[in-house]
C-alpha positions in Angstrom: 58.1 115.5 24.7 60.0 113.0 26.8 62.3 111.8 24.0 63.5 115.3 23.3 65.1 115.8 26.9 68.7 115.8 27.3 69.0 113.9 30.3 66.5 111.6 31.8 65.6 111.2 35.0 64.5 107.5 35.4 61.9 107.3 37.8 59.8 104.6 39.6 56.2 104.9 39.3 55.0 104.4 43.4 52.0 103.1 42.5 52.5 100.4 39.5 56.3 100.4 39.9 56.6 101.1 35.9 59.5 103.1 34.7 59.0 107.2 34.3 61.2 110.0 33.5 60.9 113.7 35.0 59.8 114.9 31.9 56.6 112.6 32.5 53.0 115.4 32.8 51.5 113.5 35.4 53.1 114.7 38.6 52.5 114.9 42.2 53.8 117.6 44.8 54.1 115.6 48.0 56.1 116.5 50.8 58.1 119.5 48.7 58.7 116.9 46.4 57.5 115.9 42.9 55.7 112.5 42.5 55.7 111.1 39.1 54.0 108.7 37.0 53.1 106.5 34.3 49.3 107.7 33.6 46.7 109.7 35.2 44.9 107.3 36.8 48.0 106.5 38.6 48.1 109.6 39.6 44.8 109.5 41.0 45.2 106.6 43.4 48.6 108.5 45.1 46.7 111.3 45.8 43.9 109.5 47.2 45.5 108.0 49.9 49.5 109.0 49.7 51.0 107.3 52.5 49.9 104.0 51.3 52.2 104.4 48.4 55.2 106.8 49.8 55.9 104.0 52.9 56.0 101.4 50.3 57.9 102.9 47.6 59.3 106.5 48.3 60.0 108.4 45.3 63.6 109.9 46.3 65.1 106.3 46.5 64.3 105.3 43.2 65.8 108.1 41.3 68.7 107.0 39.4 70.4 110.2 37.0 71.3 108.8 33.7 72.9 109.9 30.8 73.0 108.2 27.7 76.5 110.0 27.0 78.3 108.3 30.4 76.4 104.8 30.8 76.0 102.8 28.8 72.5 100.5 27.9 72.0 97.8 31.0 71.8 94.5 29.5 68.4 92.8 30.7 67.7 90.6 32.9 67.6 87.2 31.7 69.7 87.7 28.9 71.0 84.5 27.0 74.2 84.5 25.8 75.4 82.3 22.9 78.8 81.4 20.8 78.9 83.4 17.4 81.1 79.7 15.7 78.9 77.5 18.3 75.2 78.3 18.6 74.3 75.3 20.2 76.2 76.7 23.5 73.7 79.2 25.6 73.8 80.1 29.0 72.5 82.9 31.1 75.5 84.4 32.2 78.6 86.0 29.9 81.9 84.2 29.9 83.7 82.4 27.2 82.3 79.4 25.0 84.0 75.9 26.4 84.1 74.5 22.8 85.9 77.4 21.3 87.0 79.9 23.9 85.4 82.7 22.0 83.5 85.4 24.5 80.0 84.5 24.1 77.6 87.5 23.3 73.6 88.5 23.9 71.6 86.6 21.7 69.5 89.5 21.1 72.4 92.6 20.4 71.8 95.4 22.5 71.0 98.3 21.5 74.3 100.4 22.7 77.0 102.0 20.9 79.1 101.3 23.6 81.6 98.6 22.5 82.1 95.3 24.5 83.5 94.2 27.8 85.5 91.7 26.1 87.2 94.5 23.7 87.4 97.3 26.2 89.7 94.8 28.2 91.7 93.2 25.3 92.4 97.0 24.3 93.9 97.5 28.1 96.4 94.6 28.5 97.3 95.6 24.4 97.9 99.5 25.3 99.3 98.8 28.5 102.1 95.9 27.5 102.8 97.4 23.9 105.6 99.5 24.8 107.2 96.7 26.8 106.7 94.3 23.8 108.6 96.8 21.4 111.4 97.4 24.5 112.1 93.6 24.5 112.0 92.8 20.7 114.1 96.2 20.4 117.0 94.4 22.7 116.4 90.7 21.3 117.1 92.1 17.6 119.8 94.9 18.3 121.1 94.5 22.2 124.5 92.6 20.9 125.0 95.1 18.7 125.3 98.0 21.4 126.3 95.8 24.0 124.5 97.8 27.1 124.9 95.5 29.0 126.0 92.0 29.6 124.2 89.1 27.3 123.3 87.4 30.6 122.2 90.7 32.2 120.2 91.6 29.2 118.3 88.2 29.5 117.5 88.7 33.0 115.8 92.5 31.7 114.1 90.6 29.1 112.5 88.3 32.0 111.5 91.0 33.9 110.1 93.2 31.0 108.6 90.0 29.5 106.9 88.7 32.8 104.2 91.5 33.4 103.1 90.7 29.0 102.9 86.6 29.5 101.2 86.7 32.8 99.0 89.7 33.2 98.1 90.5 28.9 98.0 86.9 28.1 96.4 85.2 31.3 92.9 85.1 29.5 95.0 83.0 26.6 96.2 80.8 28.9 92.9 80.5 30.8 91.2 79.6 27.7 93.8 77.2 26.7 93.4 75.5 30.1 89.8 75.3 29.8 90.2 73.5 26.2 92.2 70.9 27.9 89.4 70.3 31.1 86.8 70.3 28.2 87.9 68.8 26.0 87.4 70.5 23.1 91.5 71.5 21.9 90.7 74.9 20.1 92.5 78.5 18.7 93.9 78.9 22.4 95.0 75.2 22.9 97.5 75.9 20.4 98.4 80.0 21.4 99.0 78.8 25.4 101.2 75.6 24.1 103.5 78.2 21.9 103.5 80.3 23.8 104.4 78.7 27.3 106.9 76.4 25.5 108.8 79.5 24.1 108.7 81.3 27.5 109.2 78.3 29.5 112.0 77.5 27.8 113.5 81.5 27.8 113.3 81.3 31.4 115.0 78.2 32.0 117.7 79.3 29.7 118.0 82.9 31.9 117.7 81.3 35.2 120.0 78.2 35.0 121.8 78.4 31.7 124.2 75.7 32.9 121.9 72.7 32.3 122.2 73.0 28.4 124.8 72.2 26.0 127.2 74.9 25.0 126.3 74.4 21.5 122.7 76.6 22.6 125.3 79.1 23.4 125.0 82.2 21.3 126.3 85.2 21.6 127.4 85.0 24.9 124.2 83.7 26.1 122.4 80.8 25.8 119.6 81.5 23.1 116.2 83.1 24.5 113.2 83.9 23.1 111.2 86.0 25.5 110.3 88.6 22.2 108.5 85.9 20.4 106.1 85.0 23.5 105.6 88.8 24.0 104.8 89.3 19.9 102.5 86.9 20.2 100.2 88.1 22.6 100.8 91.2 21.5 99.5 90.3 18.3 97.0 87.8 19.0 95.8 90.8 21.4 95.8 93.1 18.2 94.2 90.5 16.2 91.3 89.6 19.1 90.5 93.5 18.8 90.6 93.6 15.2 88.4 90.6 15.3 86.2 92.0 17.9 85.1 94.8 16.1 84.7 93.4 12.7 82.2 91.2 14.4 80.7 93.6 15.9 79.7 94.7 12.5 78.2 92.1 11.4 74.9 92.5 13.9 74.5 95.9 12.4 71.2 95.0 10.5 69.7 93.3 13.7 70.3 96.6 16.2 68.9 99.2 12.7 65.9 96.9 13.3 65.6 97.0 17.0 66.5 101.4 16.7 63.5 101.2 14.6 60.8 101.2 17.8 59.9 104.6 18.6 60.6 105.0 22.5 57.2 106.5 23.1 53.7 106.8 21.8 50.9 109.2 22.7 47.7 107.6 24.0 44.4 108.6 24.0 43.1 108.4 27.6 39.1 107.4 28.0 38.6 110.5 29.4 39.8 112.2 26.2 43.2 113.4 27.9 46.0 112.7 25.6 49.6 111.7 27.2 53.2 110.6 26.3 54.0 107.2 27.7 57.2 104.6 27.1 55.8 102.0 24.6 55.9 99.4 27.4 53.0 101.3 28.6 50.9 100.7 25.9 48.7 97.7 26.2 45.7 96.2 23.7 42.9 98.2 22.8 45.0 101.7 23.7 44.3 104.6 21.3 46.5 106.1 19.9 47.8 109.6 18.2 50.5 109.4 15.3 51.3 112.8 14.2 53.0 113.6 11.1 56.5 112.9 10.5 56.0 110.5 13.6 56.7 106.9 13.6 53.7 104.2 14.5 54.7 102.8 17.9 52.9 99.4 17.3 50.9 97.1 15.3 47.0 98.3 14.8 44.4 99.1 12.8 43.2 102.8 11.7 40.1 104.4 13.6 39.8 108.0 12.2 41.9 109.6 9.9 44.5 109.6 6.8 47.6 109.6 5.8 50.1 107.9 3.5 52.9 105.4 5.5 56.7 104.7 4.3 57.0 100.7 5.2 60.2 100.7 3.4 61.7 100.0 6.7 60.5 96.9 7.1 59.2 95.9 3.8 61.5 97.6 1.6 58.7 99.0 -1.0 60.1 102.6 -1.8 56.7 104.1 -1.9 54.3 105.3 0.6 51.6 103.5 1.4 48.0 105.2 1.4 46.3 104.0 4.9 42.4 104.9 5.6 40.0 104.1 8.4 40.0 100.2 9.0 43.7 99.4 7.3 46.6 97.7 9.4 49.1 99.8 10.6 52.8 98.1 11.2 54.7 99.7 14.9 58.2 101.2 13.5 56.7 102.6 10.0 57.0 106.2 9.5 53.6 108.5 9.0 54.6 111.0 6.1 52.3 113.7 5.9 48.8 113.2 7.8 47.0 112.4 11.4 45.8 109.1 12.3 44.2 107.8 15.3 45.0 104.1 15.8 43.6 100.9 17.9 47.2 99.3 19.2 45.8 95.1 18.4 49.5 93.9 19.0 52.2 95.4 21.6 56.0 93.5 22.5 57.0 90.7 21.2 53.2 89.9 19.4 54.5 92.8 16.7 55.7 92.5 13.2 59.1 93.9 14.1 59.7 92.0 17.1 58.5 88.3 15.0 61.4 90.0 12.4 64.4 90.4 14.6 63.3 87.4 16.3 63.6 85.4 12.8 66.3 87.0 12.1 67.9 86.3 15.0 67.2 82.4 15.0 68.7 82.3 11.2 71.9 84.0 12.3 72.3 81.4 15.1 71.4 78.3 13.3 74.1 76.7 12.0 74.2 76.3 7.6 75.2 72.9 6.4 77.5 73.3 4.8 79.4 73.8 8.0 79.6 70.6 8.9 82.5 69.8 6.9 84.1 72.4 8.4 82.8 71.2 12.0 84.2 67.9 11.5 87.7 69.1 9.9 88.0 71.6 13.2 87.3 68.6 15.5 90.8 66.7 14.4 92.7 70.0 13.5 94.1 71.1 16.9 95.3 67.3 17.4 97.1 67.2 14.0 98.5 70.4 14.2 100.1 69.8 18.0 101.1 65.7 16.6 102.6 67.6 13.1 104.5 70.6 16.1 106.1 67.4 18.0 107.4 65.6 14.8 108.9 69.0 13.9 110.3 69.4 17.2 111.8 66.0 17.2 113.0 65.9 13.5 114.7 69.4 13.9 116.6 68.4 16.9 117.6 64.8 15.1 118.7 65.9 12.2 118.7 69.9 12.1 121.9 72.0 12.2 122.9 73.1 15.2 121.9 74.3 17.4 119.1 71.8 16.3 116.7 71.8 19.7 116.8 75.6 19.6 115.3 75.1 16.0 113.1 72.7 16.7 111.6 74.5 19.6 110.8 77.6 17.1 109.8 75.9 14.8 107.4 73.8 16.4 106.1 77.4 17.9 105.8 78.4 14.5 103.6 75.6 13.5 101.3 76.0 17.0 100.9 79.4 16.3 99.9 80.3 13.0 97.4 77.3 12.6 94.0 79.2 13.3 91.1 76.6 13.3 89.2 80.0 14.9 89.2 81.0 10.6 87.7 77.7 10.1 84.9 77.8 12.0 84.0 81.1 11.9 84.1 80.9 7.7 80.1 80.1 7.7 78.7 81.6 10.8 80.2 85.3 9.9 77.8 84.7 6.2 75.3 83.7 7.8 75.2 86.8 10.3 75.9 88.8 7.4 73.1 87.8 4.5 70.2 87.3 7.1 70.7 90.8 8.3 70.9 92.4 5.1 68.0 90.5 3.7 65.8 91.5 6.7 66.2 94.9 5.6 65.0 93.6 2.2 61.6 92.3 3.6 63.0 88.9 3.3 62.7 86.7 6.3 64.8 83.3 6.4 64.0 81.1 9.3 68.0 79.3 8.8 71.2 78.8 7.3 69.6 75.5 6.1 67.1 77.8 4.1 69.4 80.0 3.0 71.9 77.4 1.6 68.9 75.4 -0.2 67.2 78.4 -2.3 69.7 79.1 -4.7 69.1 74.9 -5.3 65.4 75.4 -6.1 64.0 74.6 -9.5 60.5 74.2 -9.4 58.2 76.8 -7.8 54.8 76.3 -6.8 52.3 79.3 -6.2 48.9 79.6 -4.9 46.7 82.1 -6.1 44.6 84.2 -3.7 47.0 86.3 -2.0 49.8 84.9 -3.7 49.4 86.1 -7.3 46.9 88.3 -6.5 46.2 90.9 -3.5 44.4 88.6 -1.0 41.7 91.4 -1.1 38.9 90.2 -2.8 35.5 92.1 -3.9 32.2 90.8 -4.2 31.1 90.9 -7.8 27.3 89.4 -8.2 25.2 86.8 -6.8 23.0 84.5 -8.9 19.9 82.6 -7.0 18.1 79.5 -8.2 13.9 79.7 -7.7 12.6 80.1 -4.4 15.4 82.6 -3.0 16.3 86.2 -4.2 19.8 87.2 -5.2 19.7 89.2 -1.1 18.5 86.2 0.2 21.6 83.7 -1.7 24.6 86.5 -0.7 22.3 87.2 3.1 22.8 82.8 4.0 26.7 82.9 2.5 27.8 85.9 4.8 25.8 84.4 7.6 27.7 80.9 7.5 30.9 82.9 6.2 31.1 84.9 9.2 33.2 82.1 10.9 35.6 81.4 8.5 39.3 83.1 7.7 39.1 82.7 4.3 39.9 86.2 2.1 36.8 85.3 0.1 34.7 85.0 3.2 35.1 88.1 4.1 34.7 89.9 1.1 31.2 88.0 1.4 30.1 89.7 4.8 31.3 92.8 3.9 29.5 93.1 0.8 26.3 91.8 2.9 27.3 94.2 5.9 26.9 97.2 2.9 23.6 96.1 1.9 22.2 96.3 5.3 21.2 92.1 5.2 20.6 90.6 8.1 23.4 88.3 9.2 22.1 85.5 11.8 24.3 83.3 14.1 25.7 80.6 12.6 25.7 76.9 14.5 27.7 73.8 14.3 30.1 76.0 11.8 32.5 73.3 10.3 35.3 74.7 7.7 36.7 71.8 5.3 40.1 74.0 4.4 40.3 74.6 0.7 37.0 73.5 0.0 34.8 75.7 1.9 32.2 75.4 5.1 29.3 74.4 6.4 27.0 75.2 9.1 23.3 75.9 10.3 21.6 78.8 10.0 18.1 79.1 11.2 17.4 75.7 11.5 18.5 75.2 7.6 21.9 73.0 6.8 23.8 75.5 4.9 27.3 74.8 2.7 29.3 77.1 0.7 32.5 75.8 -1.5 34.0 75.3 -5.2 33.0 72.2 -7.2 34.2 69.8 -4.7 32.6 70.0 -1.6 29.4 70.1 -4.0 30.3 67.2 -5.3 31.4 65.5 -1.7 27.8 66.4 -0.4 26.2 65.0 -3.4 24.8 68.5 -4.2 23.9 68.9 -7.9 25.5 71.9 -9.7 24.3 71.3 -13.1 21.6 74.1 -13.5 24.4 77.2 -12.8 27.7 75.2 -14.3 27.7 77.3 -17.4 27.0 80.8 -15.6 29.5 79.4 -13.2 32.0 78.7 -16.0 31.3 82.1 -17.8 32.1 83.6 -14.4 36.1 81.8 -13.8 36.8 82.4 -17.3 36.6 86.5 -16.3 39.2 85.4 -13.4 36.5 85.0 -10.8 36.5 82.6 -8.2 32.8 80.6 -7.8 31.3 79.8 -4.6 28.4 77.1 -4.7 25.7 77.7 -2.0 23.6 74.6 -0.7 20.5 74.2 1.3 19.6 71.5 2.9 21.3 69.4 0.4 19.7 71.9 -2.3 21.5 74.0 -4.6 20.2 78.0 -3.8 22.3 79.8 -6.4 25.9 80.8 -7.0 28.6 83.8 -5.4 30.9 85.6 -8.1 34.0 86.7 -6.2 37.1 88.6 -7.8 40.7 89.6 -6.2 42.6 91.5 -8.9 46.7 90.3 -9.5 49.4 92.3 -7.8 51.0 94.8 -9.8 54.3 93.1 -9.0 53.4 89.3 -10.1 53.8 89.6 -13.7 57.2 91.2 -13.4 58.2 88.6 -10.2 57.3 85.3 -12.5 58.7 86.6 -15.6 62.1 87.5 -13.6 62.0 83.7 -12.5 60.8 81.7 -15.4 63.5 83.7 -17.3 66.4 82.3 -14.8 65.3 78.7 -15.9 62.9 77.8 -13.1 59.3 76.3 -13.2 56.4 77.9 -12.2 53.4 75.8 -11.3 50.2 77.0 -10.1 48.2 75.4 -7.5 44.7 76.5 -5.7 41.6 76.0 -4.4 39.8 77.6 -6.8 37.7 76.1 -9.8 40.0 75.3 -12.7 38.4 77.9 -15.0 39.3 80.6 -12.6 42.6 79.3 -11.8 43.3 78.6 -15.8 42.0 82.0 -16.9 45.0 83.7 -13.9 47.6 81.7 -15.0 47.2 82.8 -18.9 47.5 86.4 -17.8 50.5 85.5 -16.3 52.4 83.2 -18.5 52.0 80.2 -16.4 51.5 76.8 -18.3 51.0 74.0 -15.3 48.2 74.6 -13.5 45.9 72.9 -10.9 42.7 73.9 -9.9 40.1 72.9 -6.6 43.3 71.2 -5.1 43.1 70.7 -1.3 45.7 71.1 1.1 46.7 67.0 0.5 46.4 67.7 -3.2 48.8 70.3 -2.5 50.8 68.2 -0.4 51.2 65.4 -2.8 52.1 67.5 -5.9 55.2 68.6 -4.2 56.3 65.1 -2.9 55.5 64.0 -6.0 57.7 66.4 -7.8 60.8 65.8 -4.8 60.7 62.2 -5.8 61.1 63.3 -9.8 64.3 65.0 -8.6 62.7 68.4 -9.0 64.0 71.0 -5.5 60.6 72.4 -4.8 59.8 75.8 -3.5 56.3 76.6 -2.1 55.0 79.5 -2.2 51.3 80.5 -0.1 49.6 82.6 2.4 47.0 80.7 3.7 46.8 77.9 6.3 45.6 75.3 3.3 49.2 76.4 2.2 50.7 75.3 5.7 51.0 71.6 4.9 53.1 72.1 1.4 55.4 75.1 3.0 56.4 72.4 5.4 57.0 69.4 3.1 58.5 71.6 0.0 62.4 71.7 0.3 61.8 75.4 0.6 58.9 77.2 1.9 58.0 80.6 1.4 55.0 82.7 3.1 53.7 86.1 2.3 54.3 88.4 5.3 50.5 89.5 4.2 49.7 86.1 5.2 48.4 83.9 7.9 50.6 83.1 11.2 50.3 79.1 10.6 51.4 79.7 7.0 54.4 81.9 8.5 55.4 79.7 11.0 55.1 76.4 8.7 57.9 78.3 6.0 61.3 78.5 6.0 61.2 82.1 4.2 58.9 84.6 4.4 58.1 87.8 2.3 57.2 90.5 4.9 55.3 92.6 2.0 53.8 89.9 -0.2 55.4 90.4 -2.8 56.7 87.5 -4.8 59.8 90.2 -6.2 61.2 88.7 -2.9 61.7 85.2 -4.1 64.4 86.6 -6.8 66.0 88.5 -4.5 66.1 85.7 -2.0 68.0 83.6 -4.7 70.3 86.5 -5.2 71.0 86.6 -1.7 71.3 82.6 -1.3 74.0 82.7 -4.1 75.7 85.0 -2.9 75.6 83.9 0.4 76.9 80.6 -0.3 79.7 81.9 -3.0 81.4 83.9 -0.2 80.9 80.8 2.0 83.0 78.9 0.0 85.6 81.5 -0.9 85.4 82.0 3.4 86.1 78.0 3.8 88.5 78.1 0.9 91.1 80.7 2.2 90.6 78.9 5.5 91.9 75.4 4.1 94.4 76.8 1.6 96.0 79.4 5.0 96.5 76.3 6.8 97.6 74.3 4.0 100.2 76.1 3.2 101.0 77.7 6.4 101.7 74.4 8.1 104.2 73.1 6.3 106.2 76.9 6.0 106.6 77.1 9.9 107.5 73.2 10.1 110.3 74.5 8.1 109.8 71.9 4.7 111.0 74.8 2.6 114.1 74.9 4.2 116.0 72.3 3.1 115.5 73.8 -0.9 115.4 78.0 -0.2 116.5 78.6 3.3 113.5 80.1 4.2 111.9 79.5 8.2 109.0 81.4 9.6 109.3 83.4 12.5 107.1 82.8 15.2 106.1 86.2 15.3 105.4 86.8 11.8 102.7 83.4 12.4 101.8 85.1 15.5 100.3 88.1 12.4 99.2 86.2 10.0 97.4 83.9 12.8 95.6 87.1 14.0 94.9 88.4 10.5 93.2 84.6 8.9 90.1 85.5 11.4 90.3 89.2 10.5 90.4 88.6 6.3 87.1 85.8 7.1 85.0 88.5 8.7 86.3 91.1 6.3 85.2 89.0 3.2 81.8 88.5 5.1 81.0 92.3 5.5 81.1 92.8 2.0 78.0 91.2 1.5 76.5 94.1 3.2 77.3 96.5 -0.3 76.5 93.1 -2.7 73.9 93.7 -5.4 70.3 91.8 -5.6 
């Protein structure tokens, strides 16, 4: 198979142009040389007329020898790249962000081990200038002491050894820096250039023409120079950007386990029975497909022949294998345990449940929590303050320090630019973010953003639909009573018939049921659907409707002669559909859809941690009332439509209640968008998906716990993230402005801020990770 070769040769198809490999079995001898391509009947059409395609595409210029092992992935074309602290910047092109300075990054990771530009050349300059950094702090700490040389020789070596580390290993500081200025936006390296330049600056002035300062910055022979603390600094800010750079890289780990998921081929079914591996960008709707055992299911589709039992847990995180038969969905990236299937692909790309994942989980990591914007607007006036708090340190050193006063003053005020980090700030809530949504994804637990993340652990009230919801969404057809003048096939032949347009879970139990009994189903005309209700259409010349109490009721239909069957019915936990004819009541259709094994457990975990559970649905109040006591639910509403849905939860958000919806249907869709949190089954419809601000890839309503676990948790190392940020700069301020010394003698090196500048990012990112090993 192609994806057990070593090395691949990639290979341009001459007659589509689609990527191949030389493993690929459809190949061509032409000319002495082998042909390849993506199918057979690609195949087909080079060798019917070969020169059409070798003058337009020849084979041996497209061959490009690859190795996984020496090159690393290409990034694609049209890649966006974004800022990690500053989402709202995106551009097509890499470079650094102009708010912050940080490199921006794909948005999408790709899927490489190899690590990034930015890191492999932050690791140069901090390799290469190390040893001159240790030579120069080496003769700044001890030189006097073995007197070598002269002290006005030794400055001139530390020039020279110092120049190569301040203009070569920290010209991408200084560019930043410069770049904060033109923007606008002072930042991290506003502050790192400023210290930096002042304390070089300064060193050279001193080397160069010592004569224009007082003799009292005479030391030593020498007037004072500080050419080691500009070379420790970028030394260390180098070591910190690369201890930075990594930890980050870490915390996109759940997003690139997701994309590694995707098989890299599939093996289609061709019409003419011939089966073939292609790349899974070859397959295309409607393909058939092979999965073997101990295969994974390239895409999304539905079962044709075969059986087999499927590990989801990838994607949905349910340990167990799921049994799948002819007719059940199949999810692309699941893992076929033990038997064959033959599969219809129905979605391929970006239509397929992984792809909507990352994607999701993507958007949450980049939205922006907030939370934040405290931390946003202290960042905005924090470079300012801290370069107004360096001058007055500068100035009040000189005025009244001991001498020599300036020199003290000068590093000082580098102290107090350098070890301020408002890069620890802003990346306190971003580096969560990256962290939770990643790890809940591989939870089954989809949040949209930060926003939705930061509200759930808030939510007090819950609101639950039934069908689908509570209980499996798969309904069975249980009976079908009939009024005089129609026969119980007749009653269930008319429903199926009109229900054959609608979505509804209950619909399609109907037509099935009639599809087994071999009744005729006719075409339905001016079909009408009156969402959580039911329909109406014409059949045969005859006005049919089909819907709870309700739309009866609406239509002026009277239900009277079936209400106590009907009621007998609900209180078993069946849902009753009403069928009318012209205006006529015909008789009555008995649906049931059984309660998920996990929704007991799921509302008992969440009523115990103090929240309210409320049931609302579309079904009669009997069926819905006869659930809920099963269940342990006391509030329920029953034959609500999607506006009665709508107004319970604004009426509970104006009792002070935080409301969390949870649905699968599109009746569900207005309430998932009004409630303060929504939440969608995964086993749901996409307008309920797209309409919620979480969504449970499996359906299961265990999710909605651990999606409170996660949210407080999330927001608990937020705030310990945002804490260490304020307190670090709070008290490291004041220790390099030199307060202290006045009472214990103590001053702060500007190297030793130069560390602990490099390590406040490091510990922020650190603290995130660990919510990778946290318990839900």
């Amino acid at each position: 198979m192609i994806i057990n070769s070593p090395v691949l040769q990639a290979l341009k198809d001459p007659v589509c142009g689609m990527a191949v490999t030389d493993q690929s079995p459809n190949v061509f001898n032409y000319k002495g040389k082998p042909v390849y391509f993506c199918s057979a009947s690609c195949r087909a059409k080079f060798v019917g007329d070969p020169a059409k395609y070798s003058d337009k595409n020849s084979s041996s210029d497209s061959k490009v020898l690859e190795t996984k092992s020496t090159l690393s992935e290409p990034i694609p074309t049209g890649t966006i790249y974004t800022c990690p602290m500053h989402p709202e910047v995106r551009q097509d092109q890499a470079g650094d962000c102009p708010k912050c300075g940080m490199a921006l990054e794909p948005e999408m990771p790709i899927l490489d081990d190899a690590e990034s530009p930015e890191l492999h050349d932050f690791k140069r300059r901090f390799i290469w200038t190390l040893p001159l950094t240790i030579i120069v702090t080496f003769l700044a700490m001890l030189g006097h002491r073995l007197q070598w040389f002269e002290m006005t020789t030794q400055s001139w070596i530390e020039l020279v050894l110092t120049l190569p580390i301040v203009l070569w290993a920290g010209w991408p500081f200084f560019e930043r820096g410069i770049q904060s200025v033109i923007n606008r936006s002072p930042n991290m390296w506003t502050l790192i250039g400023l210290g930096t330049a002042a304390a070089f600056i300064y060193s050279v002035v001193a080397t160069v023409a010592p004569n224009v300062f007082p003799a009292s910055f005479m030391a030593m022979g020498r007037v004072s120079v500080y050419f080691e603390a500009a070379a420790v600094i970028i030394s260390l800010t180098l070591l910190g950007q690369i201890l930075e750079l990594k930890a980050r890289s870490q915390t996109s780990a759940a997003i690139k386990s997701l994309l590694g998921l995707s098989p890299k081929t599939a093996r289609r079914i061709n019409a003419d029975g011939v089966e073939e591996d292609v790349p899974l960008t070859h397959v295309h709707v409607g393909d058939m497909l092979r999965i073997r055992p101990g295969e994974k299911i390239p895409v999304d589709g539905v079962v044709t022949e075969g059986g087999s039992a499927v590990d989801e847990s990838m994607l949905t995180g349910e340990p167990m294998p799921v049994t799948k038969g002819v007719g059940d969905k199949l999810i692309g990236a699941t893992l076929n345990t033990n038997g064959a299937l033959i599969m219809r692909s129905e979605k391929v790309g970006s239509q397929t449940v992984l792809a909507s994942i990352v994607q999701m989980v993507i958007q949450a990591q980049r939205s922006k929590a907030p939370m934040q914007r405290m931390a946003d607007q202290v960042a905005g006036y924090f470079v300012v303050t801290v370069v107004a708090i360096a001058l007055l340190t500068f100035v009040v050193w000189g005025l009244f320090g001991p001498e020599p006063s300036w020199v003290y003053g000068l590093i000082n005020a580098v102290a107090v630019l350098i070890i301020a980090c408002p890069c620890a700030l802003g990346l306190a809530t971003p580096m969560s973010i990256m962290v939770a949504t990643g790890k809940a994804a591989t939870q089954g637990v989809l949040f949209r953003d930060a926003a939705a993340i930061e509200n759930f652990r808030k939510v007090d009230t819950l609101i639950v639909d039934k069908t689908g919801t509570l209980t499996e969404g798969k309904p069975r057809f249980n009976q079908a009573l009939a009024l005089s003048g129609y026969t119980e096939d007749e009653v269930l032949g008319l429903a199926a018939s009109l229900d054959q347009g609608s979505e509804h879970p209950l619909a399609d139990a109907i037509v099935k049921a009639a599809r087994e009994k071999g009744l005729v189903i006719d075409k339905v005309e001016d079909f009408e659907s009156s969402t959580g209700i039911g329909v109406r259409g014409r059949v045969n010349g005859k006005q049919l409707a089909l819907g709870n109490t309700a739309l009866m009721t609406q239509l002026n239909v009277h239900i009277e002669s079936l209400k106590v069957q009907a009621e007998e019915l609900r209180a078993t936990g069946a849902s009753v559909m009403y069928l009318a004819v012209d205006g006529q009541l015909a008789g009555l259709l008995s649906v049931s859809d059984p309660i998920k094994e996990s929704t007991a457990e799921a509302l008992a975990t969440l009523q115990s941690s103090g929240m309210r559970v409320i049931m609302a649905t579309g079904d009669g109040l009997m069926t819905a009332k006869s659930v809920a006591s099963k269940l342990g639910i006391d509030e329920v509403y029953g034959e609500v439509k999607p506006a009665d849905k709508l107004a319970l939860v604004d009426k509970l958000q104006r009792e002070g209640r935080i409301v969390a919806m949870a649905g699968d249907g599109i009746n569900d869709a207005p309430a998932l968008a009004k409630a303060d949190v929504g939440v969608a089954m995964g086993t749901g419809t996409d307008v309920a998906m797209n309409s919620a601000q979480v969504t449970l890839v499996k359906g299961d309503l265990r999710g909605i716990a651990q999606a409170r676990a996660i949210s407080e948790q999330t927001i608990a190392n937020m705030k310990q993230n945002l804490g260490f940020a304020f307190v670090y700069n709070a008290l490291g301020v004041p220790l390099a402005a030199g307060v202290l010394y006045p009472f214990t003698g103590w001053l702060l090196s500007p190297m030793i801020a130069a560390l602990a500048m490099s390590l406040s990012s490091v510990s922020v990112i650190t603290n995130a990770l660990r919510l990778r090993n946290s318990h839900t």
